[in-house]
C-alpha positions as CSV (number, residue, x, y, z in Angstrom):
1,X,0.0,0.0,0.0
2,X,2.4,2.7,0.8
3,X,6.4,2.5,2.0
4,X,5.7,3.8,5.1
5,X,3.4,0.7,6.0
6,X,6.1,-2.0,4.6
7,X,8.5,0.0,6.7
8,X,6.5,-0.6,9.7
9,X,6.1,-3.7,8.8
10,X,9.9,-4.4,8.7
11,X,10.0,-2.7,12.0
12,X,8.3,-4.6,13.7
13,X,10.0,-7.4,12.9
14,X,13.2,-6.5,13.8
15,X,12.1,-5.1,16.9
16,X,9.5,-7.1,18.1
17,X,10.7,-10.9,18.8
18,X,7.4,-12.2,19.8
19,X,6.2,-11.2,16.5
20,X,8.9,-12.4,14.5
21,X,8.4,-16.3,15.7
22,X,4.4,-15.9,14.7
23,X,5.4,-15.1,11.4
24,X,7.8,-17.3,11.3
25,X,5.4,-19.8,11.7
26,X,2.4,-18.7,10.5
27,X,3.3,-15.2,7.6
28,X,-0.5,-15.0,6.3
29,X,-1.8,-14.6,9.7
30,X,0.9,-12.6,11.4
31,X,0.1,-10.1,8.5
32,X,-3.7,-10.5,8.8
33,X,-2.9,-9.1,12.6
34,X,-0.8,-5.9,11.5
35,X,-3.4,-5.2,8.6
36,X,-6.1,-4.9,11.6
37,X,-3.8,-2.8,13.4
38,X,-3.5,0.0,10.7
39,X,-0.7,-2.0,8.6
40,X,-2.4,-2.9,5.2
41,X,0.1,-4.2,2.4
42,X,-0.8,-4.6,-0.9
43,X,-0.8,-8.6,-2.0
44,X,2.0,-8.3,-3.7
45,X,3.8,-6.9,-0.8
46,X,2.3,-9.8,1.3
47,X,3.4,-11.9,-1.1
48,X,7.4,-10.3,-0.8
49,X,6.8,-10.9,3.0
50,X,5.5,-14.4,2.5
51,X,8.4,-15.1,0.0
52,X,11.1,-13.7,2.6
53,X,13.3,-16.2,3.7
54,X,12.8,-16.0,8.1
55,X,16.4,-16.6,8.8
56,X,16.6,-13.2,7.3
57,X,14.6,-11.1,10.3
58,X,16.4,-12.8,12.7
59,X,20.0,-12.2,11.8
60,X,19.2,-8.6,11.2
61,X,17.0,-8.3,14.7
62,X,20.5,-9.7,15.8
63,X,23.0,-6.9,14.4
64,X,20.2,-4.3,16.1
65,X,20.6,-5.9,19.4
66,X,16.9,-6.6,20.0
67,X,16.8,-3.2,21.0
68,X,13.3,-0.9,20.5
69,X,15.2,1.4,17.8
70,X,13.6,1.1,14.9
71,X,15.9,0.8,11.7
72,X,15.8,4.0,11.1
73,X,18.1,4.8,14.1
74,X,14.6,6.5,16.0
75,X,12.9,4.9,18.9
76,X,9.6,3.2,18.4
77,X,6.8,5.6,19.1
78,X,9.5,9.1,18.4
């Protein structure tokens, strides 16, 4: 739908390690949840998502130290 939702979206994974094993287990839905919180994608962004190899979002939580920055270098909710 818009960068700034698939930016969230990547947020939220990096940040958010609770969120990161649902989706690891279960994309579709984990996606279904953010859409109802106010993060729609477009399917072809789902789809990119879907497609994403999950090693991926945990490495890179990883190299930001699980911390609540978001990539961006600001803190969640700034």
């Amino acid at each position: 739908m818009s960068q700034e939702n698939v930016g969230n979206v990547i947020n939220r994974l990096l940040t958010d390690e609770d969120l990161r094993v649902r989706f690891a287990l279960d994309p579709f839905d984990t996606l279904a949840e953010l859409h109802l919180r106010g993060m729609p994608l477009t399917p072809e962004e789902i789809d990119v998502f879907v497609r994403s190899d999950v090693r991926v979002w945990f490495g890179e939580a990883e190299r930001f130290g699980g911390s609540s920055t978001n990539v961006t270098g600001r803190r969640q909710g700034s």
